[in-house]
C-alpha positions in Angstrom: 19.7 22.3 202.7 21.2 24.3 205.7 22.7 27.4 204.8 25.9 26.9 204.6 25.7 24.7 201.9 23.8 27.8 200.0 27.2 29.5 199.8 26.5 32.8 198.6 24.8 34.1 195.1 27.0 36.7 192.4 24.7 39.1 191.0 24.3 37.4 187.8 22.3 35.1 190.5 25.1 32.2 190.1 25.6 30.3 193.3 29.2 30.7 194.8 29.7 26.6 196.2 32.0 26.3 199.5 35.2 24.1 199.1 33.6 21.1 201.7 30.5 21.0 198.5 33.0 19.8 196.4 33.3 16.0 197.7 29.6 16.0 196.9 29.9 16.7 193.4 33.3 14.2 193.2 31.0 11.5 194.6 27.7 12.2 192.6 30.2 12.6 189.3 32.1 9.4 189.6 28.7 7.6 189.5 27.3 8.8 186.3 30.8 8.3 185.1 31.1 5.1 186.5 27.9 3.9 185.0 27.9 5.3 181.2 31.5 3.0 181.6 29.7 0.2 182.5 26.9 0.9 179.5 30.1 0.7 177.1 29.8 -2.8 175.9 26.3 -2.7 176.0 26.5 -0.8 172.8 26.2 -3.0 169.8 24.1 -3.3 166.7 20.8 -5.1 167.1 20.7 -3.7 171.0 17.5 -1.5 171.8 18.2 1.7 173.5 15.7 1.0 175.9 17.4 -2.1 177.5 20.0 0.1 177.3 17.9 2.4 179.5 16.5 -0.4 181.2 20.0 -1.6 182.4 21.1 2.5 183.6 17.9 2.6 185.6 18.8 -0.6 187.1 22.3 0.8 188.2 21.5 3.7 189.5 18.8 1.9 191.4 21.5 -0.8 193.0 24.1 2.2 193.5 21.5 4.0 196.4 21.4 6.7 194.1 18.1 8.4 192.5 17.9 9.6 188.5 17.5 13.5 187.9 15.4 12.8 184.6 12.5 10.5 186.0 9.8 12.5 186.4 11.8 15.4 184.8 8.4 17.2 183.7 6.9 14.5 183.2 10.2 12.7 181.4 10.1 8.2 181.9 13.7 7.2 181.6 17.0 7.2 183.3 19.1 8.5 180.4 18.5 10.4 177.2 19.8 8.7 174.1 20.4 10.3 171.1 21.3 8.5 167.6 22.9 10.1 164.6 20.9 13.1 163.5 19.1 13.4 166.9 20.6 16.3 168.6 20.1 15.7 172.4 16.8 14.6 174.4 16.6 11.1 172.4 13.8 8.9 174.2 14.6 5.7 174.4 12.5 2.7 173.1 12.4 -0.4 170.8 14.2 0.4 167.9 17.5 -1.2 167.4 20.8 0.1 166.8 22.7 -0.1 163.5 26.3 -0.8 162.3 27.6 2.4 162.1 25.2 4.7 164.4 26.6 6.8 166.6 25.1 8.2 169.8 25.1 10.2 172.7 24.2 9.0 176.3 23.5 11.7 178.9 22.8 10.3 182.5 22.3 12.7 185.7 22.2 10.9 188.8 21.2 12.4 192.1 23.7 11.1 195.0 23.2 12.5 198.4 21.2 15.5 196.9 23.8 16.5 194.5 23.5 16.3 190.8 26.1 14.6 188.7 25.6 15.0 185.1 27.1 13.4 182.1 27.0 12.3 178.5 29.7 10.7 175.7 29.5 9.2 172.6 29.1 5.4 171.7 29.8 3.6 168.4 27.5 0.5 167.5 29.9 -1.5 165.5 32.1 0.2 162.8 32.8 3.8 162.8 33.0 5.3 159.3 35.7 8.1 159.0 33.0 11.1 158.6 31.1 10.4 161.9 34.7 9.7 163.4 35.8 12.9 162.6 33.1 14.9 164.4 32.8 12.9 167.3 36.6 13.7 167.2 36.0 17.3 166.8 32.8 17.2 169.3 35.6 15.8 172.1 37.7 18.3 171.4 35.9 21.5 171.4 34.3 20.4 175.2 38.6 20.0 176.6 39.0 23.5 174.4 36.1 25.0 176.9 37.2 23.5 179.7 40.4 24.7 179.4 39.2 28.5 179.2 37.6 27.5 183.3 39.6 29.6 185.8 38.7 32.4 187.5 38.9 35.9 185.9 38.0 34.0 183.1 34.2 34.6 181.6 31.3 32.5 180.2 32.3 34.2 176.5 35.6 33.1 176.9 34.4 29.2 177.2 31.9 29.8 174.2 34.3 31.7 172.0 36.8 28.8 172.8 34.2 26.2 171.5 32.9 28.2 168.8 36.1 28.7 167.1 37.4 25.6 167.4 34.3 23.9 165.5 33.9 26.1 163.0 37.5 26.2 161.8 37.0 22.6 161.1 33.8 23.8 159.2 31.3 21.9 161.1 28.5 24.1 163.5 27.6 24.7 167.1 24.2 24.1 167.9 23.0 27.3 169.3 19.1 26.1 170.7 20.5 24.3 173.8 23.4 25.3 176.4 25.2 24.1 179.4 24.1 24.9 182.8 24.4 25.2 186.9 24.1 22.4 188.7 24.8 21.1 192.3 21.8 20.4 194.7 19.8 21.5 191.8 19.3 19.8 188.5 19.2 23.4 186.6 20.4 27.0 187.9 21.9 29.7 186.2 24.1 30.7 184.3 23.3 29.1 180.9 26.4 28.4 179.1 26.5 28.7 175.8 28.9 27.0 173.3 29.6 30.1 171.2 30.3 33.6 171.6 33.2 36.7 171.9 35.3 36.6 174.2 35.6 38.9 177.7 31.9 39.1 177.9 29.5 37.6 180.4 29.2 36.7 183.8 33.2 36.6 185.1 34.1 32.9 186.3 34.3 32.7 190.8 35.8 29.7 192.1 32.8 28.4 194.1 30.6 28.0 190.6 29.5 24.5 189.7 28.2 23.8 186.1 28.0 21.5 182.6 29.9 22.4 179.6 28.2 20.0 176.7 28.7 21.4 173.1 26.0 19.6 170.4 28.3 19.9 167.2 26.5 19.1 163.5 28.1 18.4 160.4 25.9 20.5 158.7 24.3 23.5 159.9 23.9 24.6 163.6 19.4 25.0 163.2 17.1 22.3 165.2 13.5 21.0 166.0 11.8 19.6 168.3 9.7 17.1 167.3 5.8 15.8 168.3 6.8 14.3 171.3 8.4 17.5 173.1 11.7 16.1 173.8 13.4 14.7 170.7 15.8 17.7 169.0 16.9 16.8 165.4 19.0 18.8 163.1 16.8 20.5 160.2 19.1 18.9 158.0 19.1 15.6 158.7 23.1 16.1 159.3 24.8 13.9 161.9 25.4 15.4 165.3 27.4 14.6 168.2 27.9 16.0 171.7 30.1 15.8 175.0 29.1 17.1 178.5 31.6 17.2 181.6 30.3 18.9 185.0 33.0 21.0 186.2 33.4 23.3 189.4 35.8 26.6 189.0 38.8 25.7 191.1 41.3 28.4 192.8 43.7 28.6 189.4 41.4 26.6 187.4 38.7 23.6 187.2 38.0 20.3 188.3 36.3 17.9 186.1 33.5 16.1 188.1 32.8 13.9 185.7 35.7 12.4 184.6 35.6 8.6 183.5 37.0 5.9 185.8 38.1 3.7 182.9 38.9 6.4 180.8 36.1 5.2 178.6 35.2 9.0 178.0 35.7 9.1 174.6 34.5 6.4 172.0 37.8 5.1 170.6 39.8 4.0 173.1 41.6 0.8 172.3 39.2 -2.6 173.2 40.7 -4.3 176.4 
């Protein structure tokens, strides 16, 4: 990278992106967009989320692009999928989809060396009114933080924004995993978490790229890993949902990278 794509770093060590490094983000954004559109009507009770995989891999793969998570320390797949109770980091594989799951897909695709990373819910089949309601709730709370992103703004403000939201509809923000900087890397600082008080933290530049993607559980916030390193389940076996949007701090507020195409973004939008 020459350097005056390195922009310059805040003392919180956050890198400060130059306007021209936004087109690369637009263009890396609309392509994981694009294809968790595309993945939509793949979603359907008795589908595997590994052909689901199997067909993201394949997309990227036509679109010139590369996937961020292949050979992520040591990760195999194109896309983390995550069903009911399975927080985030969901490996793909044989077992078929319900009526009734929900899940999350998260894709990060890698177009001209900038990372654009996404995830949304999906519905296989019919959506009961509990699951419904958080992945309404889930939506929600990530607009909530992403409407705290301008500068003079902090990182508290976005959590506080999140936190609030969630828990005044008595549901919990998972606290183990966070949001992230991103651009020509996969991860950078800050980590941006999805709770906390407001007018603390690192103060928002325009220049600063990053995800917001808040992992909201019916029941209580606490998680595990299990066996296999990646997989995060709530310890309660409660439901969980989650929504992720890269953004980049604009002069008097944000720009969503990520924004769907279709406007597929969230699960219930009316079958064409």
């Amino acid at each position: 990278m020459d350097q005056e794509h390195r922009g310059r770093m805040t003392k919180d060590g956050i890198r400060i992106y130059q306007e021209a490094d936004y087109a690369g983000m637009r263009r890396a954004g609309r392509l994981a967009a694009e294809i968790l559109d595309r993945i939509a009507p793949h979603v359907f009770p008795g589908q595997t989320t590994g052909e689901i995989d199997r067909l993201i891999e394949t997309w990227v793969d036509e679109a010139g692009a590369k996937s961020a998570t292949i050979g992520y320390k040591g990760y195999k797949h194109a896309s983390c999928i995550s069903v009911n109770h399975v927080v985030c980091h969901g490996i793909p594989g044989d077992k078929k989809l319900k009526d009734g799951d929900i899940l999350n897909i998260d894709v990060t695709v890698i177009v001209d060396g900038w990372y654009g990373d996404t995830s949304r819910m999906y519905v296989a089949g019919k959506l009961a009114r509990k699951p419904e309601r958080l992945i309404e709730i889930t939506h929600d709370a990530l607009m909530k933080g992403i409407e705290a992103v301008k500068p003079g703004n902090t990182f508290g403000d976005i959590g506080h924004a999140i936190q609030s939201f969630v828990e005044a509809h008595r549901m919990s923000v998972v606290r183990d995993f966070c949001g992230h900087g991103l651009g020509r890397v996969f991860h950078a600082p800050p980590n941006v978490l999805h709770y906390g008080r407001p007018g603390t933290g690192p103060v928002l530049e325009e220049g600063m790229f990053f995800t917001i993607e808040p992992m909201v559980n019916l029941g209580r916030p606490e998680t595990k890993v299990l066996a296999d390193d990646w997989t995060a389940v709530t310890r309660d076996k409660s439901l969980s949902a989650q929504f992720e949007h890269s953004v980049g701090v604009t002069a008097d507020g944000c720009e969503i990278f990520t924004l769907s195409p279709g406007g597929l973004f969230h699960p219930t939008y009316p079958a064409s």
